[in-house]
C-alpha positions in Angstrom: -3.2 11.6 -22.2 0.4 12.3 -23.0 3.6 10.8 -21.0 4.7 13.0 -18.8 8.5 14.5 -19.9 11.6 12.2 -18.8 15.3 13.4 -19.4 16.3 11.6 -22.1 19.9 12.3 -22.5 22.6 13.8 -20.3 25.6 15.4 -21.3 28.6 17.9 -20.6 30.5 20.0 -23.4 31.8 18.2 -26.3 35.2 17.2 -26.0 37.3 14.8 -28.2 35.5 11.3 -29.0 32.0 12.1 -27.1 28.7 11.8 -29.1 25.8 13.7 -27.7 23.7 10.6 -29.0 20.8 12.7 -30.1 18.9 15.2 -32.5 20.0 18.9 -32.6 22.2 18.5 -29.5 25.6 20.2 -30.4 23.6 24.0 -30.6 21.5 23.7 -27.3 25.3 22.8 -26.1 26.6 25.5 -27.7 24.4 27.6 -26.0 24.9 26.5 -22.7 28.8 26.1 -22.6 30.7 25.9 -19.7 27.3 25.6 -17.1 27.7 22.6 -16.5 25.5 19.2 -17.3 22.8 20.0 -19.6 19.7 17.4 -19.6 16.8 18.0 -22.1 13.5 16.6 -21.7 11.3 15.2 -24.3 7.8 13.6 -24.3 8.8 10.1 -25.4 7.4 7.7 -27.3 7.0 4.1 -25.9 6.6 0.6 -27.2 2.8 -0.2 -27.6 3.9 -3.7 -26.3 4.8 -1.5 -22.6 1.5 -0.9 -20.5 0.8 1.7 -18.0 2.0 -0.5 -15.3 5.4 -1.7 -17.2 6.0 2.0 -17.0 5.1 2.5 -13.6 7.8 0.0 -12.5 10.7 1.1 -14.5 13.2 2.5 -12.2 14.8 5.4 -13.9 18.6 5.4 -13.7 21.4 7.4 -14.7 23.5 5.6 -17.2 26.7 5.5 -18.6 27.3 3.9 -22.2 31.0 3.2 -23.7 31.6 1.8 -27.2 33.6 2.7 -29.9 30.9 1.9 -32.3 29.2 5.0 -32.2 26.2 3.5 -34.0 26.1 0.6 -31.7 26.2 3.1 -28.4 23.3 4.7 -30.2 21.4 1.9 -30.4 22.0 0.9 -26.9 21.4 4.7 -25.4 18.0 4.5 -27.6 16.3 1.6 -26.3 16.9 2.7 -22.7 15.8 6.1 -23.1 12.7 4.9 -24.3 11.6 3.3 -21.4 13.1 6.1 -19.2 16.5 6.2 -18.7 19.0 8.8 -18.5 21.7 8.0 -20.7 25.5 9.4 -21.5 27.6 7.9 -24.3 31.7 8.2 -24.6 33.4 6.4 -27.5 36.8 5.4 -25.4 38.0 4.0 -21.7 40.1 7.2 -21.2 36.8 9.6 -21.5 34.5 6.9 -19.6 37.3 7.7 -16.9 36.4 11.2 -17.2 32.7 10.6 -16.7 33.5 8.5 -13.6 35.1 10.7 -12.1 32.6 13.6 -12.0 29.5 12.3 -12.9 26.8 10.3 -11.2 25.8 6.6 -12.4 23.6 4.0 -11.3 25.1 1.3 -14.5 27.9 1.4 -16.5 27.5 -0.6 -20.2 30.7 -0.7 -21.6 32.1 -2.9 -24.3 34.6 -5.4 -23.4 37.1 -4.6 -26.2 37.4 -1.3 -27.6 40.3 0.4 -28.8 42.3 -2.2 -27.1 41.2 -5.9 -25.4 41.4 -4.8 -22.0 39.6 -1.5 -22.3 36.4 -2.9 -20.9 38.3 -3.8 -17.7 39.8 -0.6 -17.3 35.9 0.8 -17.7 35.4 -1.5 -15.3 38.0 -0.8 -12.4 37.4 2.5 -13.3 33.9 2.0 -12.2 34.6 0.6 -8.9 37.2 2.9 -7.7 35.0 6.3 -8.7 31.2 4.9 -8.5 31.4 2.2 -6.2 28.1 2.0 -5.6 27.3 1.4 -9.1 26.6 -1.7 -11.0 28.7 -2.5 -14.5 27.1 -4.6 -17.3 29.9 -5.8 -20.0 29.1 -6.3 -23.5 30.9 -8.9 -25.3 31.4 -10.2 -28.6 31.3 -14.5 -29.0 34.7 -15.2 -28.7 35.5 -12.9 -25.2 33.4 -15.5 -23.2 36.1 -16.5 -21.2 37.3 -12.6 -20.4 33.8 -11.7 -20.1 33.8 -14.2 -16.9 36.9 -12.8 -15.3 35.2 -9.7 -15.4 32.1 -11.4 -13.3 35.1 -12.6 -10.8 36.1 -8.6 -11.2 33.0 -7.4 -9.9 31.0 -6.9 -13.1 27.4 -7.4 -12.5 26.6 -9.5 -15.5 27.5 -9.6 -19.4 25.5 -10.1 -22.5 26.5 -11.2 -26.4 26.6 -9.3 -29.4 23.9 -9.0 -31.3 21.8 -7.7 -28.5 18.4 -8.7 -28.1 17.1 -5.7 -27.1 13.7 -7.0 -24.9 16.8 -9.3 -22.6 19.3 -6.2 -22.7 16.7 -4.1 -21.3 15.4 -5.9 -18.5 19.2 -7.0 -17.5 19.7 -3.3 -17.4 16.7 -2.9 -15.5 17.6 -5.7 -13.1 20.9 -4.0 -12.5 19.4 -0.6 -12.0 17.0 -2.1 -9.2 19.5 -3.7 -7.4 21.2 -0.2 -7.0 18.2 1.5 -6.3 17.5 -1.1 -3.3 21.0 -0.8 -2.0 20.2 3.0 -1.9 16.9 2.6 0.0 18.5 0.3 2.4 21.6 2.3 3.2 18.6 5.4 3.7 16.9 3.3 6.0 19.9 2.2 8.6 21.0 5.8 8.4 17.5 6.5 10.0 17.9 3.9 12.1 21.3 4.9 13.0 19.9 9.0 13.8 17.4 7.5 15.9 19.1 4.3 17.8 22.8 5.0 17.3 25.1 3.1 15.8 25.3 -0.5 17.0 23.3 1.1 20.4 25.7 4.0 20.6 24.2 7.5 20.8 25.9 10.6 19.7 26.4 12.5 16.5 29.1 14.6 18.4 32.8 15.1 16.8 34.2 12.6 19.5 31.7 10.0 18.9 31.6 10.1 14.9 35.4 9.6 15.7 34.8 6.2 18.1 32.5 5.1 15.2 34.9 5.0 13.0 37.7 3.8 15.2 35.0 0.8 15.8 34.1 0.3 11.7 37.8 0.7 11.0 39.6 -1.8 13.7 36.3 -3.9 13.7 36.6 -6.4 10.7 40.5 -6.8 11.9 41.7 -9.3 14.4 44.0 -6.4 16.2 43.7 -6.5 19.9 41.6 -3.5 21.0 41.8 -1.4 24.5 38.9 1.1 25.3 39.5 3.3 27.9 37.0 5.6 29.2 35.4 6.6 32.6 33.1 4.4 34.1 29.6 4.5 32.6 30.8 6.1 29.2 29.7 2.9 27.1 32.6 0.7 26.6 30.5 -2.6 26.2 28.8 -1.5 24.1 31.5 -0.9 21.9 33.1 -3.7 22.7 30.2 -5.9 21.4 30.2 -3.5 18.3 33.3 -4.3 17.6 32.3 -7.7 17.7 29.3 -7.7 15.8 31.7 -5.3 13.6 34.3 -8.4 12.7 34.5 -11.6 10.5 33.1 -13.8 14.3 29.9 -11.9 14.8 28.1 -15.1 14.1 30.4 -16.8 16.9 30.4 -16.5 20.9 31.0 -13.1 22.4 31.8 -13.7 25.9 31.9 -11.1 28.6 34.4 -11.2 31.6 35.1 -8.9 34.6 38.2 -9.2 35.6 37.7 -6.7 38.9 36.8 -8.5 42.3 37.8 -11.6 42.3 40.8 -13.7 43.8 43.8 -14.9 42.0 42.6 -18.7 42.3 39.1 -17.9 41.1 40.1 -15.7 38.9 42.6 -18.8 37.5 39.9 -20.9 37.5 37.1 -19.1 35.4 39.8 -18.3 32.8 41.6 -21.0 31.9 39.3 -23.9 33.6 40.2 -27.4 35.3 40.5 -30.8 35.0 38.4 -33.0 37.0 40.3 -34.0 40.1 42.3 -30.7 40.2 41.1 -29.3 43.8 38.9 -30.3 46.5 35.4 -30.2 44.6 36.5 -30.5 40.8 34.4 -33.4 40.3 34.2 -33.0 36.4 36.0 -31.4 34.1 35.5 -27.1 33.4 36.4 -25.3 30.6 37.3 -21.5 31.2 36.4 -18.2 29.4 39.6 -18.4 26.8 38.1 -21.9 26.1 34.4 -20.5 25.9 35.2 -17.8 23.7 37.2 -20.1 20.9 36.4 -18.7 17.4 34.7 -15.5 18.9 35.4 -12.4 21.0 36.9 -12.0 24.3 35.8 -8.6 26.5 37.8 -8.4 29.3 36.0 -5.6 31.3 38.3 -3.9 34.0 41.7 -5.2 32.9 43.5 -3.3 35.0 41.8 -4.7 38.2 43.5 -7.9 36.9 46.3 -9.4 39.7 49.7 -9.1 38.6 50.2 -12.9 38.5 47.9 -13.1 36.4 48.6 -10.7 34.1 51.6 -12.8 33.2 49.5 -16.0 32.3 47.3 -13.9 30.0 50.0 -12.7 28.4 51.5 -15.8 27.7 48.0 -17.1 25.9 47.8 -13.9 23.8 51.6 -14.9 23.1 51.0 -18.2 22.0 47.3 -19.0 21.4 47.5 -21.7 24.3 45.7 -22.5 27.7 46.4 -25.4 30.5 43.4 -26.3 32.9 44.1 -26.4 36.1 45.2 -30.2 37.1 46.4 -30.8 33.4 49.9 -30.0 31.4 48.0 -30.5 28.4 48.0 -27.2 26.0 44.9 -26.5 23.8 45.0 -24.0 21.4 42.4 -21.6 21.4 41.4 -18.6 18.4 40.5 -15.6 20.3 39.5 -12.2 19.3 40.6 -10.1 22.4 39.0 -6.9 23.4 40.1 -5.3 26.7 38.7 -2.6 28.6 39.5 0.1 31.6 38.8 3.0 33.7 41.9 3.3 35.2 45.2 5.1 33.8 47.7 1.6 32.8 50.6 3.7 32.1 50.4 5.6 35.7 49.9 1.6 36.8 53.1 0.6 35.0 55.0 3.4 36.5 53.8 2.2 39.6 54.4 -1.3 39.1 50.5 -2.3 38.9 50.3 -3.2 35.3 53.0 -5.2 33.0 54.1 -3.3 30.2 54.6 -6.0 27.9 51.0 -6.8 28.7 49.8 -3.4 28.3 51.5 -3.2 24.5 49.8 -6.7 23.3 46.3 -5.5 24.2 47.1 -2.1 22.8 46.5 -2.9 19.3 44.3 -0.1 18.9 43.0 1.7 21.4 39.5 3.5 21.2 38.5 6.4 24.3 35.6 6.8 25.4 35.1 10.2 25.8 33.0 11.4 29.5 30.1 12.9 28.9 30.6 16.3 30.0 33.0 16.6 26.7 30.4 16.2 24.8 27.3 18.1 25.9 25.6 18.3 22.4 25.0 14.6 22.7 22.8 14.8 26.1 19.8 15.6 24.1 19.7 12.8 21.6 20.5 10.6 25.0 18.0 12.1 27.4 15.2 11.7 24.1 16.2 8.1 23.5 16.1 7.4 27.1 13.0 9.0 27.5 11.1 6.9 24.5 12.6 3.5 25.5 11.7 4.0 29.3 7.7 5.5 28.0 7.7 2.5 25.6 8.1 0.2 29.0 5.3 1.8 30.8 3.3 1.9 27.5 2.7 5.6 27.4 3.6 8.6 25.3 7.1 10.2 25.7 6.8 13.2 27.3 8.3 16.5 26.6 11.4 18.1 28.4 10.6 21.8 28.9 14.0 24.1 28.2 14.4 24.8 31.7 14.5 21.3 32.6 17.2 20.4 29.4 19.4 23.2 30.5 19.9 22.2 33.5 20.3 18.6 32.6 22.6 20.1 30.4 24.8 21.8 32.6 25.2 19.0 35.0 28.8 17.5 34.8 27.5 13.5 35.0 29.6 11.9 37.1 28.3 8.9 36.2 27.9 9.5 32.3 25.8 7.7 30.2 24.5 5.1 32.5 24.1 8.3 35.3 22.2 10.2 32.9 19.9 7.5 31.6 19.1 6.2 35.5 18.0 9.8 36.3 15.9 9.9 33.0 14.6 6.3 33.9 13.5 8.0 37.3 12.1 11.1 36.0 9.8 9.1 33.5 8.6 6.9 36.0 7.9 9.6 38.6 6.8 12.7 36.1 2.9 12.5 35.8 1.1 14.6 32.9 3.2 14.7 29.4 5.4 17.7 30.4 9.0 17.1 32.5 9.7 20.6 33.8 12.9 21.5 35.8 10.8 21.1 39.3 10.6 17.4 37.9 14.5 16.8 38.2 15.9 15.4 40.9 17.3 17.8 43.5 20.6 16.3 43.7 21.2 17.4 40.1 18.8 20.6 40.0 20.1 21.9 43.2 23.9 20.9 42.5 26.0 23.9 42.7 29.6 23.8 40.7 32.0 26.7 41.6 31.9 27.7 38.1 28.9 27.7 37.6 26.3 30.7 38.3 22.6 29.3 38.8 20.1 31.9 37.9 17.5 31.5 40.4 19.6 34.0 42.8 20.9 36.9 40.8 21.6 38.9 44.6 24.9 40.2 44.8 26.5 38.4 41.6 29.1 40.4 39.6 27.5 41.6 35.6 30.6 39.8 34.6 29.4 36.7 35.7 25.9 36.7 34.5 27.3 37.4 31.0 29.7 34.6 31.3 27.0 32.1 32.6 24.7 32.9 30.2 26.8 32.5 26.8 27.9 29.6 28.6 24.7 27.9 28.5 23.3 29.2 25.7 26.2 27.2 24.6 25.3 24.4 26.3 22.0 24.7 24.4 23.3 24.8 21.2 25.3 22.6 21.1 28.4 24.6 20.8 27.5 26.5 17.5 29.0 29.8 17.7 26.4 31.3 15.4 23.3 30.1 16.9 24.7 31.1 20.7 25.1 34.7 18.8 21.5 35.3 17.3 19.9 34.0 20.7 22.4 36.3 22.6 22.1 39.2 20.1 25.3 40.2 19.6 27.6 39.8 17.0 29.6 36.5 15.9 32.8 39.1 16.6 31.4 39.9 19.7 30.8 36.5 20.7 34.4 35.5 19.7 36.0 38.0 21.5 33.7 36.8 25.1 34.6 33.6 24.9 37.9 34.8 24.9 38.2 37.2 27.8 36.2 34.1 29.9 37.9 31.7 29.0 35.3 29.7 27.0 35.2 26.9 24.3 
């Protein structure tokens, strides 16, 4: 039975210095100008020495070939297609930029001198600024040994001498090519696991969450101070720890500390420590949370609940790195990643002389909000389904279903109480729902029956202006859209213009 057809070379139109690297090429070019890559399949030929199952496991990759040695290219393009590959040739650094930049590669083989010594390097921070994710292979001649190993330090993936044994330059390029193709399947997989648990445990894939993420992959590997401000129940441990886990100390202590509800002495005490002897009942000595925490992260949860005394001794360690037990006048220097966290308004605080200003700017390094979750209704759904599978997986039964009744008017709640609000009432609905159906009778009268002034419930229609109806109902169509402007027009049937010009006159975003 005959192979199967493989692309065996890919190409764009000819410019200055580029060799095809085939048979016949330049007129099915021709005839193709200006559209764009051309690949042209064959039924190749293999090595007898190459069984079925060699075959099987070759993982096909696009790569890119540079060598001024046009013969040499050839012969390197050659044995790669015929085991598979897709292969482009350029004779010079300055058109393998070109290829970079608007191609696609898995490898890059380039030659470590070419039309000058350092031409393989360019090729290869070439490679690394416009194909990052792909893997270069340099090709070097005896006496570039020594350059050939900078380029390892550079990033290269591996080199190989001139003259190339073809069986060893194959399955390097091979190795190379799988190690891409893994990276791929594994950055596939924690996306998945990322649309289905969230990022670091944070569940959203709204506008103002994609921006916390970012803030938290951006700020995370630093060792900035960062505030995260945010109603209470929007998730701010758990960004905190993902900022943690985010950094250079995830394999260190992350320590957790409410700073809300506590006395000054206590609160003296579980920060900073004592020395035995210190107070009536020291009887050994205790170190504190800054102590605890040394070489990790620090969460302070409800800073601004902190006393004002206080606030002026942890200024003075995130000043100079320092704590003193109580008892002692000894100074130990602790390395602490700090991560602070409120509900409350600090610079309303500072006006009112609640909050030190000087403290407020050193934990300000970067501050991420939390946003509540009534700004961003197109996340409920993702929350309520997670909620509702994590809380079915603890009873060991089957998720059920949330009728579009019950949604919408989950949806059109304002939650209070956010996230953890919203996943208690799910928790409760779960445990309390029998069959595999939650339908809106199955929510809890003080959300089903809660009546905002603003909003128009459609069980009682007596008496209620047309206006109104029109406005509730794009409103929650809305609502169950998640905001898309085109959907909420086809479900409405009226026209995107139409639509626009509502949400207008109501006042609607």
């Amino acid at each position: 039975m005959p192979h199967p057809p493989i692309p065996i070379i890919q190409t764009r139109p000819p410019s200055g210095g580029r060799s095809s690297g085939g048979i016949g090429f330049d007129r099915v070019i021709g005839e193709v100008y200006g559209l764009g890559v051309v690949q042209l399949w064959l039924h190749p030929t293999y090595p007898v020495s190459m069984s079925q199952r060699d075959l099987h496991d070759v993982v096909h990759a696009q790569i890119l070939v540079v060598d001024d040695e046009a013969e040499h290219a050839d012969t390197m393009a050659e044995a790669l297609r015929r085991i598979g590959h897709v292969c482009t040739i350029v004779t010079s650094a300055a058109d393998a930029e070109e290829e970079l930049k608007y191609g696609n590669f898995d490898v890059v083989i380039t030659d470590l001198s070419m039309e000058a010594e350092d031409s393989g390097m360019k090729v290869l921070k070439c490679t690394h600024e416009y194909q990052p994710d792909a893997e270069a292979i340099m090709v070097t001649a005896h006496g570039d040994i020594a350059t050939a190993k900078a380029a390892l330090q550079g990033g290269a993936y591996d080199f190989i001498e001139k003259p190339l044994d073809l069986d060893v330059f194959r399955n390097l390029v091979q190795r190379a090519s799988e190690t891409v193709r893994l990276r791929n399947v594994n950055t596939k997989l924690q996306d998945r696991v990322e649309s289905a648990w969230g990022f670091e445990g944070i569940i959203g894939e709204s506008p103002a969450i994609r921006k916390v993420i970012s803030m938290i992959r951006q700020v995370g590997p630093s060792m900035i101070p960062v505030l995260i401000t945010g109603e209470s129940g929007t998730g701010k441990e758990l960004v905190a720890k993902a900022l943690h886990n985010q950094s250079k100390r995830s394999g260190k202590r992350y320590v957790t500390f409410n700073c809300a509800g506590q006395s000054e002495s206590l609160l003296e005490d579980q920060l900073f420590g004592h020395a035995r002897g210190a107070f009536t009942g020291a009887e050994k000595d205790r170190e504190g949370v800054f102590e605890y925490a040394d070489h990790g992260t620090l969460f302070l949860d409800e800073i601004g609940d902190m006393p004002l005394a206080m606030q002026s001794k942890l200024l003075r360690v995130l000043e100079s790195g320092e704590v003193i037990r109580l008892g002692t006048n000894a100074a130990q220097h602790v390395d602490v990643r700090f991560v602070s966290a409120t509900n409350r308004d600090l610079k309303t605080l500072i006006d009112d002389d609640g909050f030190r200003e000087d403290l407020f700017f050193r934990i300000n390094g970067a501050e991420i909000r939390l946003p509540p979750l009534r700004e961003r209704r197109e996340d409920i759904p993702l929350l309520i389904n997670h909620a509702a599978g994590r809380y079915s997986a603890e009873l060991e039964r089957p998720a059920p279903e949330f009728t579009e009744p019950a949604m919408m008017r989950l949806l059109s709640y304002n939650w209070p109480g956010n996230v953890r609000q919203l996943f208690n009432v799910v928790q409760r609905m779960i445990v309390m729902t029998e069959g595999n159906q939650v339908d809106v009778r199955d929510v809890p009268d003080d959300i089903r029956l809660h009546e905002d002034d603003e909003h128009v419930h459609l069980g009682s229609l007596a008496g209620i202006g047309l206006d109104r109806l029109e406005k509730e109902a794009i409103r929650q169509t809305l609502l169950m859209t998640g905001a898309n402007r085109e959907q909420t027009a086809e479900i409405l049937g009226i026209g995107e213009r139409t639509l626009y010009r509502k949400l207008k006159e109501y006042g609607l975003k």
